[in-house]
N, C-alpha and C positions, 0 to 999 in steps of 0.2 A: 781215455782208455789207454792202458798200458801195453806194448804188444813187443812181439818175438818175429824176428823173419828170420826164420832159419837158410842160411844160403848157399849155394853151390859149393861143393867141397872142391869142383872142377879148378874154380876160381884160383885158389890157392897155386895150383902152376905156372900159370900165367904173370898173374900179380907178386908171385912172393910175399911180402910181409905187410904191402901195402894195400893187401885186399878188401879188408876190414875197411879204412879208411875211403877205398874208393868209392864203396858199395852206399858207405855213409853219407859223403858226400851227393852220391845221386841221387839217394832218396830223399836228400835234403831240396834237392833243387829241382826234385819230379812229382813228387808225392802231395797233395794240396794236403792244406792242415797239418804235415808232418812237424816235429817237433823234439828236443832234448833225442837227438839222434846222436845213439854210438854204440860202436862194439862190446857185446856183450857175452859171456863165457859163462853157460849153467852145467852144472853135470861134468863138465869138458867137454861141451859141444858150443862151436861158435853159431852166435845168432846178431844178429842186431839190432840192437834195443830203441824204441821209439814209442813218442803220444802221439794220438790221434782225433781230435774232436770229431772231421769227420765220422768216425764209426760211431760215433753217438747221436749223428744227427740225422735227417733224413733219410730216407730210403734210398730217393735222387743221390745223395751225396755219398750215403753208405758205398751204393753201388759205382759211383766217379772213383772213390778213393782204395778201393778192392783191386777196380780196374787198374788205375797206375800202379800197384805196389804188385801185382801180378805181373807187370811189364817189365817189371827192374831185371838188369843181364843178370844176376847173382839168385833172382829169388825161385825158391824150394817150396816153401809153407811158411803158414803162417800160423803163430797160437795167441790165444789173450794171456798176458801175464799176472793171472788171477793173487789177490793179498792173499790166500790161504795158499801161494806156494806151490800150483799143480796149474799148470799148462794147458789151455782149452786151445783144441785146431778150430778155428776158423776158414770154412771155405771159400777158394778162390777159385771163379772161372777161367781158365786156358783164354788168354784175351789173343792167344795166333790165330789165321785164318788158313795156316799149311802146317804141319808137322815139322820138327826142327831140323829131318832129314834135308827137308830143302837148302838149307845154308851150311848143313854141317857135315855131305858126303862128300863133296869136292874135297882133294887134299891136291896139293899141290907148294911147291916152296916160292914162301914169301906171302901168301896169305896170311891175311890178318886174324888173330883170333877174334870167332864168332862172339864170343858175350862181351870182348871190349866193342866190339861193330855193333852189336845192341846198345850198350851204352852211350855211344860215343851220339847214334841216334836218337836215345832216349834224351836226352841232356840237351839236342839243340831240337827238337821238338818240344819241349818246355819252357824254351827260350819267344820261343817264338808269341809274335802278339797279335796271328789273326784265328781266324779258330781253323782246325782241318774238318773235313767233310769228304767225301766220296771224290774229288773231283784234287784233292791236295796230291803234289805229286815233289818227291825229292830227287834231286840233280846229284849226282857221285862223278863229276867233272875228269876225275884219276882213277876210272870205273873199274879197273884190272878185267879177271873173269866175276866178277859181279856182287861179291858179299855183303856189300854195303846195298845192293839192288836188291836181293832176295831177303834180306832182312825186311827192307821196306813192306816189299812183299807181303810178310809175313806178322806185319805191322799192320797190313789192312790200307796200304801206301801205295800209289804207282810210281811208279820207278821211272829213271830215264839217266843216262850214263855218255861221257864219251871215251874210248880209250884209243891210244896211237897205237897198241899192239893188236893188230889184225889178228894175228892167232890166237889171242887170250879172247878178241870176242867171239873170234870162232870155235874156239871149246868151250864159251858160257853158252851158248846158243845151242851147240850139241846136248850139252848138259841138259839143260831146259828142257828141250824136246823130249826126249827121251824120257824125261823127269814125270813130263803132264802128261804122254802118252800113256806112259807106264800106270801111274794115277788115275787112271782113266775121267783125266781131267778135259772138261768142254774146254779146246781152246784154239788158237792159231799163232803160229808162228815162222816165220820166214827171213830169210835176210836177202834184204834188195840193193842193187847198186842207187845210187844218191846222184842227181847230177840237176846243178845249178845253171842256167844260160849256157848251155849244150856244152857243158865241162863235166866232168866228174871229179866229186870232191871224197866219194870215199864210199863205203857202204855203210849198211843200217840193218840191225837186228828186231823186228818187231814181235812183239809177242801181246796176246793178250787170254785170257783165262777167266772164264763165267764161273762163279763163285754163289748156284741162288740166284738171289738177285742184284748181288754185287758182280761186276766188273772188275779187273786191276789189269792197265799199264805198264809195259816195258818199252822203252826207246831205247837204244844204245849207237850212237855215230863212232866209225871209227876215224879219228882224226887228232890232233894238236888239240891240247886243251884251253890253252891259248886261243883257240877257233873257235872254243865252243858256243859263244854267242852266234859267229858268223854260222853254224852248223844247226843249232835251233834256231835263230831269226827272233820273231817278236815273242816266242814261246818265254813264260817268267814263269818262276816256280817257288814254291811255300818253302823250302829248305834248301840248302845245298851241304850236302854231309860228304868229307873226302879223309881218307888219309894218305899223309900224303909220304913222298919215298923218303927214307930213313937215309940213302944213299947215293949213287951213283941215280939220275933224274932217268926215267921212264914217262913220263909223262909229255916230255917236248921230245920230237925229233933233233931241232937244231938249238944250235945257243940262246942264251936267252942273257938279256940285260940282268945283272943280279944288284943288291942290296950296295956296290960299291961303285956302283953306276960301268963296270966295264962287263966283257962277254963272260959268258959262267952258265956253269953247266951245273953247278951242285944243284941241291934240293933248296937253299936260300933263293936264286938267282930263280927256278922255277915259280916258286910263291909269289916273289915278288912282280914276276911279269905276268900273273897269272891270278889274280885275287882279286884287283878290280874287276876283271871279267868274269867271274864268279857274282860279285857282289852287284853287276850289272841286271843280273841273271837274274835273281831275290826281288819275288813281290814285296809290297810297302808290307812292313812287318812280318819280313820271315827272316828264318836263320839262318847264317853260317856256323856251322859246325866243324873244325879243323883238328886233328892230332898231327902231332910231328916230331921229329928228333931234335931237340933243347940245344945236343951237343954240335949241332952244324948251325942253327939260328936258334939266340936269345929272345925269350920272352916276349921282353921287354920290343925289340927290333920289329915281331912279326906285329904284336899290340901297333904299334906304329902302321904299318904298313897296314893292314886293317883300315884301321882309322882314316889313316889318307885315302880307303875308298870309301867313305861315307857310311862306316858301319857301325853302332856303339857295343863297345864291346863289355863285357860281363867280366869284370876282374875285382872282385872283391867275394868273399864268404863264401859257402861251399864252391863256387866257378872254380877258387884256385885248390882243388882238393882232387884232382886229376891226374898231376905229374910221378912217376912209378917208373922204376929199372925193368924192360924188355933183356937187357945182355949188358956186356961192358959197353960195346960202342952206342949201345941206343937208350935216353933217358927220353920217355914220350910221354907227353903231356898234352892238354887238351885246351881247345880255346874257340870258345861260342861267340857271336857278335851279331847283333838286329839291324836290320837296314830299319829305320825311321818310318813309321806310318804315317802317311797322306791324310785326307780330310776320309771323311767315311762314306763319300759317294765315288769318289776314286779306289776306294781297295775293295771296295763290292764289284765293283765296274772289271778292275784286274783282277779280280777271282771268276 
């Protein structure tokens, strides 16, 4: 089956010219059965043109395949692209479990756009090689006030985050509140001081919100991300999705060994003191998900640095379909990597 996804016009600001292409790429790498995927122009309206065996098959499969291509950050509608030349809509179920207000009222400067933060999760949730279920939760290590968490959220994800800035989690938290209050959503939420063998290492935003008969998870540590194992403990988790600073480092308090083995404070020197402990974090076959600015670390450097924590990384065919102009100073690109799965009594056992 031939089909049409018509996509966000939103897109185009964000991506400029390489929106087409991104959109392409993730439905390459999200969408099961997708196939002869690319930008396509009918009428003068942009869509993106792809096959789909799925939607010819099962019901089961129909409905997996609906599912994903509803999740994509760009997607609007979809139609079949009929041989007689006329466009059939295709219905898609809304696969969010909150309204897109939730991730998209907060403004604030230096947040991330909300449909690349979809994407960015979309993409290393596809990566990943164990399956999610109600209990799957992703890690956002460089959690700011929280987009990358309420995306999860709204993903049908629990969440759990660390950030060094106290007042950004303390306006995700007010946010929140006021958010599920307002919603007159069942839920709880508080922020409590944290303290290890009679020290205090920082506080903790907890939230949680009855959904039916779903549940969803938020944890948020304020502390060193660099700490964040010592900060969850034996906690492991299905994803870890971050982007990370384009600039001057927020994420560590103090120096950090970087990429030329001396002290360094840029965004290289962060990653690199800071990725195996992420990648410590990732149950046997979950993902890293990372964007980041090209123009402070190469590629090729971070692929490296990756890799020396024991993760394989995803660099060939649509993976490398990611990288797009943000401004002059920031070229961001994206880069997924699986930690290795264990025998399959060990990653039952860690689920």
């Amino acid at each position: 089956m031939r089909l049409l996804m018509l996509t966000n016009p939103g897109a185009n600001r964000v991506y400029a010219a390489q929106a087409a292409t991104m959109a392409a790429a993730e439905l390459s790498v999200c969408a099961p059965g997708a196939t002869e995927v690319e930008p396509r122009t009918v009428a003068g309206v942009e869509y993106l043109g792809f096959s789909s065996e799925a939607l010819e098959g099962s019901e089961e499969e129909q409905a997996a395949a609906l599912h994903q291509i509803g999740r994509q950050s760009t997607f609007l509608a979809l139609f079949e692209d009929r041989t007689d030349g006329l466009l059939r809509p295709i219905e898609v179920a809304d696969p969010d479990y909150f309204e897109d207000d939730l991730v998209t009222i907060p403004k604030y400067p230096g947040k991330t756009n909300e449909q690349f933060t979809r994407l960015l999760l979309n993409v290393t949730l596809a990566a990943m090689e164990r399956p999610l279920d109600e209990r799957s939760t992703v890690l956002d290590p460089l959690a700011g006030r929280g987009t990358t968490l309420t995306t999860a959220w709204s993903a049908g994800l629990n969440a759990a985050g660390v950030e060094v800035d106290e007042k950004a989690v303390e306006q995700m938290a007010a946010f929140l509140k006021t958010y599920l209050r307002r919603g007159h959503f069942k839920h709880k939420a508080d922020t409590v001081p944290v303290r290890r063998e009679g020290k205090s290492i920082g506080r903790k935003f907890e939230a949680t919100v009855h959904l039916g008969e779903r549940d969803l998870t938020m944890g948020v540590f304020t502390g060193d991300t660099r700490s964040s194992a010592k900060l969850w403990g034996k906690k492991r988790f299905d994803a870890v999705v971050t982007d990370a600073p384009y600039g001057i480092v927020h994420g560590s308090r103090s120096d950090v060994v970087g990429t030329t083995g001396k002290r360094d404070r840029s965004p290289a020197g962060l990653l690199k003191g800071s990725v195996g402990v992420w990648a410590r974090q990732l149950k046997d076959g979950g993902a890293l998900g990372l964007s980041w600015n090209t123009h402070g670390l190469r590629r090729e450097d971070l692929v490296e640095i990756v890799e020396e924590a024991g993760l394989v990384v995803k660099d060939d065919g649509p993976w490398l379909g990611f990288s797009h102009r943000v401004d002059a100073s920031i070229q961001r690109d994206v880069l997924v990597a699986v930690k290795p799965a264990g025998d399959a009594s060990e990653a039952a056992a860690d689920h």
